[in-house]
C-alpha beads as a LAMMPS data file, in Angstrom:
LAMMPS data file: protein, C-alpha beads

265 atoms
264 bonds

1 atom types
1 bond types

-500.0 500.0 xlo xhi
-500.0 500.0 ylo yhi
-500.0 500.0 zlo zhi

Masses

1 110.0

Atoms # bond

1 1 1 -270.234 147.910 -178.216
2 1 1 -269.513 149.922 -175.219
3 1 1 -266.188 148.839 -173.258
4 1 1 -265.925 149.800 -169.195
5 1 1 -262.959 149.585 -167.331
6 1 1 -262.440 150.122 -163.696
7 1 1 -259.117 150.121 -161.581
8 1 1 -258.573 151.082 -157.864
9 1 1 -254.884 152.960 -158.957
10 1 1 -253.499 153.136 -155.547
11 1 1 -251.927 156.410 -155.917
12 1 1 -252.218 157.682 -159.589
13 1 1 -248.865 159.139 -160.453
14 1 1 -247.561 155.276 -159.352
15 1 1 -249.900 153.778 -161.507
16 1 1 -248.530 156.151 -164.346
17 1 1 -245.348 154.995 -163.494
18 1 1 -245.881 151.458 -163.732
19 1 1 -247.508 151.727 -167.229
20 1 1 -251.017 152.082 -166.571
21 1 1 -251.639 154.653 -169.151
22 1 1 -249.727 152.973 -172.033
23 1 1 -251.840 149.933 -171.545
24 1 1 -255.108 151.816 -171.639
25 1 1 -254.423 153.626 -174.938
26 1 1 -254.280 149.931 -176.264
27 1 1 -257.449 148.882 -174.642
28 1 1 -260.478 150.750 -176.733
29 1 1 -262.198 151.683 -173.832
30 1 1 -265.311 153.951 -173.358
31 1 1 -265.369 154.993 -169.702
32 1 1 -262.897 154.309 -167.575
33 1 1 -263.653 154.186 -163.676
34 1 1 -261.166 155.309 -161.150
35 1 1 -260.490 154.971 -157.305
36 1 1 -257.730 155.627 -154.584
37 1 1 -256.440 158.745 -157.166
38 1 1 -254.540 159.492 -153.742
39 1 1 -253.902 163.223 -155.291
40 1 1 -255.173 166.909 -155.807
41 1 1 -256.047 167.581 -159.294
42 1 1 -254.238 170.575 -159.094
43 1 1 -251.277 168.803 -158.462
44 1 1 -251.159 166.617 -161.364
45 1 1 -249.723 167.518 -164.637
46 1 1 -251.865 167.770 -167.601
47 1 1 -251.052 163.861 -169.171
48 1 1 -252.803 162.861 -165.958
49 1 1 -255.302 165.367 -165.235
50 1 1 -256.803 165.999 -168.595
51 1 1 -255.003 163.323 -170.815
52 1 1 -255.683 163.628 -175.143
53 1 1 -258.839 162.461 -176.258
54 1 1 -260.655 161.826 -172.953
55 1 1 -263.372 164.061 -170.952
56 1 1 -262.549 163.401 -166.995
57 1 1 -264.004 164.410 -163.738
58 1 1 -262.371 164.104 -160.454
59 1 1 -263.925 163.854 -157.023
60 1 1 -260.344 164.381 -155.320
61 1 1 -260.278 163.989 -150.988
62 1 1 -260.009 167.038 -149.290
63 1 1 -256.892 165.241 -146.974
64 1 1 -254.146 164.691 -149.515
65 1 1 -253.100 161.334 -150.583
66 1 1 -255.862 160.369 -149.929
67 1 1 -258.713 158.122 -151.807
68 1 1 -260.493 160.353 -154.835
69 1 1 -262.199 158.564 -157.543
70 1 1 -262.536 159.937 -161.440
71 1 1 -264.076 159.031 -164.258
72 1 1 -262.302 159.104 -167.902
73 1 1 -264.878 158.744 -171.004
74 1 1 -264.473 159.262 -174.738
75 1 1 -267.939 160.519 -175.135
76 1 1 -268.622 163.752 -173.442
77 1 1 -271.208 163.179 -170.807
78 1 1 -274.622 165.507 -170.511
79 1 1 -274.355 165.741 -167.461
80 1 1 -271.898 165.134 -163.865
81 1 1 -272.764 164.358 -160.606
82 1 1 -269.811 164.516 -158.140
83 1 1 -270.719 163.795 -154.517
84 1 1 -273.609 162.093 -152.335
85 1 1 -274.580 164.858 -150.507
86 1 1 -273.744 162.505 -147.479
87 1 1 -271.785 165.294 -144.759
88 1 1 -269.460 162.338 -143.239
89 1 1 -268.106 160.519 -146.745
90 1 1 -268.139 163.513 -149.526
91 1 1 -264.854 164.912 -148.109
92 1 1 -263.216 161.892 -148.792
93 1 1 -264.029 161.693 -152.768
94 1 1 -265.666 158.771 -153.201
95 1 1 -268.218 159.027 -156.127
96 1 1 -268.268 160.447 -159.743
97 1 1 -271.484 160.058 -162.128
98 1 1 -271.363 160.592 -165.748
99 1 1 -274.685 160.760 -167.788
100 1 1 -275.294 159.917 -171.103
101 1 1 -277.905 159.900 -174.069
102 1 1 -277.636 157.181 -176.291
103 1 1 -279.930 156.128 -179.102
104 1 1 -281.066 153.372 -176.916
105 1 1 -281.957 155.387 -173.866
106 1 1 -280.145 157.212 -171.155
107 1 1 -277.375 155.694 -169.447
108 1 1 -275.113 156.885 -166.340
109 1 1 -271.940 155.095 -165.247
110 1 1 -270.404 155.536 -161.869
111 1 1 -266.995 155.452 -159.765
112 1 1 -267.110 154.028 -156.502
113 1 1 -265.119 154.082 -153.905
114 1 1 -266.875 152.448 -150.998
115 1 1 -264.581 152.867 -147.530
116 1 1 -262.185 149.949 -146.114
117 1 1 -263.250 148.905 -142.893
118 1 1 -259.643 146.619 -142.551
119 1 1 -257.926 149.307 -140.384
120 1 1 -259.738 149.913 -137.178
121 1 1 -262.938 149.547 -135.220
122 1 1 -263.710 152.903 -136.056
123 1 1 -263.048 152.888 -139.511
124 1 1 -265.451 149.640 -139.970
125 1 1 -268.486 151.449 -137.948
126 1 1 -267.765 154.322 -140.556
127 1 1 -267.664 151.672 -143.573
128 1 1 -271.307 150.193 -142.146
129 1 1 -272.628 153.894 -141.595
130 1 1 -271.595 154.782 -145.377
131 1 1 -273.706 151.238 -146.169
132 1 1 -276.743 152.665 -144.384
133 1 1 -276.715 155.792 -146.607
134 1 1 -275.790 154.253 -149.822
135 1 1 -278.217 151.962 -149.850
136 1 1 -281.464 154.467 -150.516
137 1 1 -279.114 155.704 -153.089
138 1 1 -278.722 152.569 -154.897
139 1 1 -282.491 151.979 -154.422
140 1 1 -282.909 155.537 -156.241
141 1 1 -280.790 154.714 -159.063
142 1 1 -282.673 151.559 -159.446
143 1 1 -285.988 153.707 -159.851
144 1 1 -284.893 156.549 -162.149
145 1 1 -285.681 154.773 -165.000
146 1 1 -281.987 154.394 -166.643
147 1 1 -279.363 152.040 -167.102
148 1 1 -276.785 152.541 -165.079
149 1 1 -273.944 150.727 -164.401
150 1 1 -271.714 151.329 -160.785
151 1 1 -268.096 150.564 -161.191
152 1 1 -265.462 150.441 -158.196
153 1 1 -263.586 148.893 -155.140
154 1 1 -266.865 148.000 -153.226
155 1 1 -264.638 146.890 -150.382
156 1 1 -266.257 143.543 -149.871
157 1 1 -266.090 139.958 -151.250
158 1 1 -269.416 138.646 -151.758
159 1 1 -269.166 134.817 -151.616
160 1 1 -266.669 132.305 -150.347
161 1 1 -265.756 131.298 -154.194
162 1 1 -264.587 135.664 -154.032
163 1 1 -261.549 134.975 -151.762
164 1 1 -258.911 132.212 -151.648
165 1 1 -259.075 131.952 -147.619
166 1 1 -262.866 132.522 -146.688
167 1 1 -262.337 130.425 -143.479
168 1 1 -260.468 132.408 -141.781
169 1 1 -261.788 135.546 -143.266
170 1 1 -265.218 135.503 -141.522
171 1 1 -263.957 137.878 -139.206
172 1 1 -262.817 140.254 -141.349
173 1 1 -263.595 143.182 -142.703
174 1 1 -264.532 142.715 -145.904
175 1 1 -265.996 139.367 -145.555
176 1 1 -267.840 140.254 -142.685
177 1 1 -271.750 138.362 -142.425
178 1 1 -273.115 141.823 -142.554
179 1 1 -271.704 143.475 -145.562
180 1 1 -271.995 140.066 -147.390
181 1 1 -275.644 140.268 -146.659
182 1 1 -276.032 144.015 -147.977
183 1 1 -274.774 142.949 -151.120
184 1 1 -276.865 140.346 -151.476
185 1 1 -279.666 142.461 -150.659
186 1 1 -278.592 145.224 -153.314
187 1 1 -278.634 141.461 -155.856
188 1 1 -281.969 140.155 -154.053
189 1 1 -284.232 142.991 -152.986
190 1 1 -283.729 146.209 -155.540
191 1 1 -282.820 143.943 -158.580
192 1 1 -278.956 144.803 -159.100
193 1 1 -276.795 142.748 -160.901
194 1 1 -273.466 141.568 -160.626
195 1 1 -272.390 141.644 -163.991
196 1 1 -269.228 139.296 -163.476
197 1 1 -270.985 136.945 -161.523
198 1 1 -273.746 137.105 -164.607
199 1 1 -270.935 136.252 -166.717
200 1 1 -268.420 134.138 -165.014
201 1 1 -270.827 132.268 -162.479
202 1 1 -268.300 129.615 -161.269
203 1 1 -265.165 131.151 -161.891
204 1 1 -262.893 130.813 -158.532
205 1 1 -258.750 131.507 -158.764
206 1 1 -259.373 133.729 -161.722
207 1 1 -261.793 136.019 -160.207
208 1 1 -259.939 137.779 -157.963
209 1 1 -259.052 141.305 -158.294
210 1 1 -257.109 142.817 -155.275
211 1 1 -253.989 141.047 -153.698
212 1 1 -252.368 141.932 -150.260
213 1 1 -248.951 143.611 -150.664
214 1 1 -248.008 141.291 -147.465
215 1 1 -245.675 138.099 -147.845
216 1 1 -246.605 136.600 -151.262
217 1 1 -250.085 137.208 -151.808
218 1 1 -249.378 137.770 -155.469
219 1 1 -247.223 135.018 -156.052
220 1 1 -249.135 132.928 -154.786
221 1 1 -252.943 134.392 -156.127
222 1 1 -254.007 134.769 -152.491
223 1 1 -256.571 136.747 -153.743
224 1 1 -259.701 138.555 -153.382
225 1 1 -262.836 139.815 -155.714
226 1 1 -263.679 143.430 -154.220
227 1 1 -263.762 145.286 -157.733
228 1 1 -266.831 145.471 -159.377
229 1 1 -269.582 146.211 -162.010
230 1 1 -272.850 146.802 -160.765
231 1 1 -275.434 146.914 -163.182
232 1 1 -279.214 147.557 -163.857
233 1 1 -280.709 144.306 -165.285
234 1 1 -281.223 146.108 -169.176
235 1 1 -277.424 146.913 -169.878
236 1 1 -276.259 143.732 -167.517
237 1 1 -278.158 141.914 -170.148
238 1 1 -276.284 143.098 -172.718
239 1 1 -272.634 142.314 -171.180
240 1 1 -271.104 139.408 -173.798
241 1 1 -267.463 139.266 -172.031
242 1 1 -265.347 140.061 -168.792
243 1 1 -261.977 139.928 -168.307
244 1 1 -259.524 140.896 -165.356
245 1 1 -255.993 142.057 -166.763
246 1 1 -252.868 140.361 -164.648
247 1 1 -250.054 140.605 -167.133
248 1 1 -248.797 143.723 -165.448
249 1 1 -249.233 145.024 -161.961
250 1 1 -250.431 148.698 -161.643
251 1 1 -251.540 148.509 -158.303
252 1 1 -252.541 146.374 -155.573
253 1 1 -255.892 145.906 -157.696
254 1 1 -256.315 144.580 -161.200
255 1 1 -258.696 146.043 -163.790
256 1 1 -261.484 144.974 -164.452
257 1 1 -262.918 145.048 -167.790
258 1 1 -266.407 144.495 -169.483
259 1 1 -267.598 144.554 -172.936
260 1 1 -271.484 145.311 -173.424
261 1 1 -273.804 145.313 -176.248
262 1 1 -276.083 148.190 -177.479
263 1 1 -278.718 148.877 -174.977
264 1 1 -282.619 147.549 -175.824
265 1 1 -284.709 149.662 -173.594

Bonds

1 1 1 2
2 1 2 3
3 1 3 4
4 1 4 5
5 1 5 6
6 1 6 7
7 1 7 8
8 1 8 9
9 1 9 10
10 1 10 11
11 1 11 12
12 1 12 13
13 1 13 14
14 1 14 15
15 1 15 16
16 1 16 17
17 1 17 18
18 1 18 19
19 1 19 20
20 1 20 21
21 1 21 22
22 1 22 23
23 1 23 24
24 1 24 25
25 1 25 26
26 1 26 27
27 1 27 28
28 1 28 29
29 1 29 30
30 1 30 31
31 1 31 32
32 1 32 33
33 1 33 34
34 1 34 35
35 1 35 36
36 1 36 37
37 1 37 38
38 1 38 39
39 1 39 40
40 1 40 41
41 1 41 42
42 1 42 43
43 1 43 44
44 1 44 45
45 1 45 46
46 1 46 47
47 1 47 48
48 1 48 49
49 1 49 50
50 1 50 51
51 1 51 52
52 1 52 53
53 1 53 54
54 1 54 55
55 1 55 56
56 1 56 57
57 1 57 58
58 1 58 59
59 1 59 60
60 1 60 61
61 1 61 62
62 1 62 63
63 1 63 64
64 1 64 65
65 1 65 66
66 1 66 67
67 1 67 68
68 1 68 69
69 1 69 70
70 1 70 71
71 1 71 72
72 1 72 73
73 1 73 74
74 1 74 75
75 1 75 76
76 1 76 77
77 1 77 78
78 1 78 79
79 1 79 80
80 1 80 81
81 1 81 82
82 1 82 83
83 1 83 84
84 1 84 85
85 1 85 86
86 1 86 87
87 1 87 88
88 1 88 89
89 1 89 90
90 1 90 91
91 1 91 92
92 1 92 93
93 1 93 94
94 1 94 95
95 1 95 96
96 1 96 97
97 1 97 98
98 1 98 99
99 1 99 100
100 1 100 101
101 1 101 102
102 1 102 103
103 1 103 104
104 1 104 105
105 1 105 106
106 1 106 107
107 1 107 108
108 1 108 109
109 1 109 110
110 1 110 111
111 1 111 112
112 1 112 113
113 1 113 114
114 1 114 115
115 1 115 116
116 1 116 117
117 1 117 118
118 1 118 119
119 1 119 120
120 1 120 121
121 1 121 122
122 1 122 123
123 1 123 124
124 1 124 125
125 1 125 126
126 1 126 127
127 1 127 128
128 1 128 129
129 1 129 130
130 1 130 131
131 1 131 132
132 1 132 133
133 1 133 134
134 1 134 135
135 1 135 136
136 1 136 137
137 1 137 138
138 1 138 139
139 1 139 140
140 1 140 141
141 1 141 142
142 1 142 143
143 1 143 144
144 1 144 145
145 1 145 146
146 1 146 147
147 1 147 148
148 1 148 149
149 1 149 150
150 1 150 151
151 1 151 152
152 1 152 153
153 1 153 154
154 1 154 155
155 1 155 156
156 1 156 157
157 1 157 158
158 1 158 159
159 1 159 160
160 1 160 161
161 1 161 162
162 1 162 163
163 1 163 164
164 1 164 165
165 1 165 166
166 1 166 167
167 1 167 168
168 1 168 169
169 1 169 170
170 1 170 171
171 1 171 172
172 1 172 173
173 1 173 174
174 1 174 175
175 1 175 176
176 1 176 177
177 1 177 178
178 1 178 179
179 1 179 180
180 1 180 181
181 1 181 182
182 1 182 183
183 1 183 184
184 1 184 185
185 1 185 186
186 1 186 187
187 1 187 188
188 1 188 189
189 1 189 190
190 1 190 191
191 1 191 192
192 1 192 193
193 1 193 194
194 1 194 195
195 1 195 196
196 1 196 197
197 1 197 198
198 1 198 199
199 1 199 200
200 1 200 201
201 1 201 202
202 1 202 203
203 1 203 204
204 1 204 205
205 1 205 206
206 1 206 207
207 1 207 208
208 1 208 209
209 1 209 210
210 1 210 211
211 1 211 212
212 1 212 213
213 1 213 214
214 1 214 215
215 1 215 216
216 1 216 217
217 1 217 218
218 1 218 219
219 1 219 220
220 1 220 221
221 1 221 222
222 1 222 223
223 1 223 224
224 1 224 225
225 1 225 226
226 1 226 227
227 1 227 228
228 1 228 229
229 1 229 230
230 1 230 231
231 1 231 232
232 1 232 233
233 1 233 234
234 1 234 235
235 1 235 236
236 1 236 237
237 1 237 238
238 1 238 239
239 1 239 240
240 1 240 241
241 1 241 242
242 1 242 243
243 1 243 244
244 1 244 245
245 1 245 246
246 1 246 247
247 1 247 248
248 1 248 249
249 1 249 250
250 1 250 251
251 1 251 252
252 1 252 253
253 1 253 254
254 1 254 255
255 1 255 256
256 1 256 257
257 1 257 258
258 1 258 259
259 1 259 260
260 1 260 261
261 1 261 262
262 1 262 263
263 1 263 264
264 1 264 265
């Protein structure tokens, strides 16, 4: 059984705070996907940077405070891949590969951060140009011949059942006709799976995974589904259970957790 969790922390050291790291040593996980570290890894002490028992890569922002994904795994990968090699976006840390040999083949799983478009026109044109480019990535990962599996804030709620107030979210970034229609066309054309969605198909209230910090967006589970696992159709296959953790709040996200079986080609 292989166990993948991924969190958008908000800030790192207040995710620490708030418990995040007690709850994981409970949770038997296997990788552990990361985004918004908002810190420099030279900055954080060792407990965070290189905690017991874990192998961890950061792709840290160059502007501090700043996004920065990571990924934690028990099993020490073969090989890294930090970076897209896209000029604009690999400042900003936004993507961490780890490789892997198994028994049943190779596998590589991914942190994610894909860019918020919510807080200016210019910000959203740099959210659709990062689309553009990650796209023929995604296609290449479909085409290398492993099973991979893409965790992280993707930044976008796919269908109306992925946000409590779709109506008057069709403006908005994140919910915008266009990046709704890229996901589908990650789904559609190059044969990605959404491994929640495979899982959960009709699941509404319960899906969601990021919450406003405005008014009572919590309270009230005025919600939406933005984190995800991404997944080629071999280890999606083998996913048996999903679960989103609520109990405690380590960030304006909730992690999101997925238990697969052994691969079979």
């Amino acid at each position: 059984m292989l166990r993948v969790i991924t969190l958008n922390l908000n800030g790192i050291r207040s995710a620490a705070t708030k418990g995040f790291y007690e709850w994981l040593d409970g949770q038997g996980a296997d990788v552990v996907c990361l985004q918004e570290v908002k810190a420099q890894e030279a900055d954080l002490i060792d407990a965070l940077r290189a905690p017991a028992g874990w192998h961890v890569r950061f792709n840290c922002a160059e502007k501090k405070g700043y996004s920065g994904v990571a990924v934690m795994t028990r099993k020490e990968p073969v090989a890294w891949h930090v970076g897209l090699g896209f000029d604009e976006f690999d400042p900003e840390g936004r993507y961490v590969q780890a490789d892997f040999d198994t028994p049943e083949g190779p596998l590589s799983v991914v942190s994610l951060y894909l860019p918020s478009g919510s807080s200016s026109e210019e910000r959203q044109a740099a959210k659709f140009r990062f689309m553009g480019l990650f796209f023929p990535h995604m296609a290449e990962l479909r085409a290398a011949g492993r099973e991979i599996i893409v965790c992280g804030d993707w930044n976008i709620a796919h269908r109306e059942v992925d946000l409590k107030n779709w109506r008057s979210n069709q403006k908005n970034s994140g919910f915008l006709p266009e990046e709704r229609a890229w996901l589908t066309r990650l789904f559609d054309e190059l044969g990605w799976v959404d491994v929640y969605r495979r899982l959960e198909p009709d699941t509404t209230d319960a899906c969601y995974t990021w919450w406003s910090n405005r008014g009572q967006a919590w309270a009230k589970n005025v919600g939406w589904r933005l984190d995800y696992q991404i997944a080629t159709p071999g280890i999606a296959g083998r996913a048996v259970s999903t679960a989103i953790y609520k109990d405690q709040r380590f960030s304006d996200h909730a992690p999101l957790t997925v238990d697969y079986g052994p691969i079979r080609g």
